[in-house]
C-alpha positions as CSV (number, residue, x, y, z in Angstrom):
1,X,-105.9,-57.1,53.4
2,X,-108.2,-54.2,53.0
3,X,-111.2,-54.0,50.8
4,X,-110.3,-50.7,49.3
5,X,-113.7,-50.6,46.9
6,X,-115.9,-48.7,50.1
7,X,-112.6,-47.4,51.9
8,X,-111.2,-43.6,52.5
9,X,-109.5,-41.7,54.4
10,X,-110.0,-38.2,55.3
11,X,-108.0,-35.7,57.3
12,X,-109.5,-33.8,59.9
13,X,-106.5,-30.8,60.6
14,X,-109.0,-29.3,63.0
15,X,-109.3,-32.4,65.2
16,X,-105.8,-33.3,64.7
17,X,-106.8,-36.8,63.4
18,X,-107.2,-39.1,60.4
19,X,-110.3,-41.4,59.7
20,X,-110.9,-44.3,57.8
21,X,-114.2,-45.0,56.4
22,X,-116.4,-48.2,55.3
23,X,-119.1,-46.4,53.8
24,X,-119.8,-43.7,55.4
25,X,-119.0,-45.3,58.9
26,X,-115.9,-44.5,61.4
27,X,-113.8,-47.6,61.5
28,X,-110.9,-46.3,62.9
29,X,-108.5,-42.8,63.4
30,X,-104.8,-42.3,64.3
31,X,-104.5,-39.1,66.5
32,X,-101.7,-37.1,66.4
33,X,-99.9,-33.6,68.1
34,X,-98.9,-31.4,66.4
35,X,-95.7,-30.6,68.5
36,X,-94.4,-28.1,66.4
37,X,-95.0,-26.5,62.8
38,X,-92.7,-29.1,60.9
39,X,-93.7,-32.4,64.0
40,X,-96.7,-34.8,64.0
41,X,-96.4,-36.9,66.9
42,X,-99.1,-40.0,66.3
43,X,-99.9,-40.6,69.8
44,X,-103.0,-42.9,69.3
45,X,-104.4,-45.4,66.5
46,X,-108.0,-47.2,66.9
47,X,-109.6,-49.4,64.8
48,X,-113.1,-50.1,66.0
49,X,-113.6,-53.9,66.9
50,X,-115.9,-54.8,64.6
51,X,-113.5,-53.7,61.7
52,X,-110.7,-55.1,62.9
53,X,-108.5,-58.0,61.1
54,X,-109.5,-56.3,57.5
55,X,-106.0,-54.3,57.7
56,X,-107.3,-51.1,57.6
57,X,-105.0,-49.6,60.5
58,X,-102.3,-50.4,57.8
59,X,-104.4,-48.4,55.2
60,X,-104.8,-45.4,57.3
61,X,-101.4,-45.5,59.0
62,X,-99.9,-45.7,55.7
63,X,-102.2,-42.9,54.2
64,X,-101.4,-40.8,57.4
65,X,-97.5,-40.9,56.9
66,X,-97.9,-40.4,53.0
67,X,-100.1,-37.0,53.7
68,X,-97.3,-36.2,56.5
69,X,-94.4,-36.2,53.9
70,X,-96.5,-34.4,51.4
71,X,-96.6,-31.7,53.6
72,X,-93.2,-31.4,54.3
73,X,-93.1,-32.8,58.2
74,X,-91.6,-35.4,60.0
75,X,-93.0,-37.5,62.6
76,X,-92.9,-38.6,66.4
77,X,-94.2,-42.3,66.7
78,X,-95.5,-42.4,70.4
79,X,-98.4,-44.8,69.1
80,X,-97.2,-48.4,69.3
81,X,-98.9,-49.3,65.9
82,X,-97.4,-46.7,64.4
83,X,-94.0,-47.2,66.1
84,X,-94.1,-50.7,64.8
85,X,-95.5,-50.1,61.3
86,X,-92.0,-47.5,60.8
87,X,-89.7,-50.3,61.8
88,X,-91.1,-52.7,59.6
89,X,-91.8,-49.9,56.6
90,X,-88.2,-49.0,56.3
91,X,-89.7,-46.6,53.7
92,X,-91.1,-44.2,56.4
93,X,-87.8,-44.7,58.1
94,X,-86.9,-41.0,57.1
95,X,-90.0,-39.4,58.6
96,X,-89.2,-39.4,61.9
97,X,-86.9,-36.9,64.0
């Protein structure tokens, strides 16, 4: 599980990415298209080696999708991670097209 206490994730529209932070350090980004106005299609999700096994691609998956609905879009899973994480999430199930 992740230690949330020194954890964030930020949204970087511009880049087309999401980041997690420990501190103030990169430990992982899912990448995404924007296909169309209302389509994110997550194409890519890293978590740096040495934060891996912490959970954090969960936390920043999961913030990723949340932000996604909150705008009002739907999603394209190309990303395994975040193909998997859908199935097993059935509460995401209605996010994608």
């Amino acid at each position: 599980m992740a230690d949330t206490d020194d954890t964030r994730v930020e949204h970087h529209p511009d880049r087309q990415r999401f980041e997690i932070l420990v501190g103030e350090e990169v430990a992982g980004y899912a990448e995404y298209r924007q296909t169309d106005p209302t389509v994110r299609d997550f194409d890519h999700t890293v978590t740096l080696p040495e934060f891996r096994g912490r959970g954090l691609a969960a936390v920043l998956v999961r913030h990723a999708l949340d932000d996604t609905r909150a705008a009002g879009l739907k999603i394209v899973p190309s990303c395994s991670y975040v193909h998997h994480f859908v199935e097993t999430h059935e509460e995401y199930a209605d996010l994608t097209v």
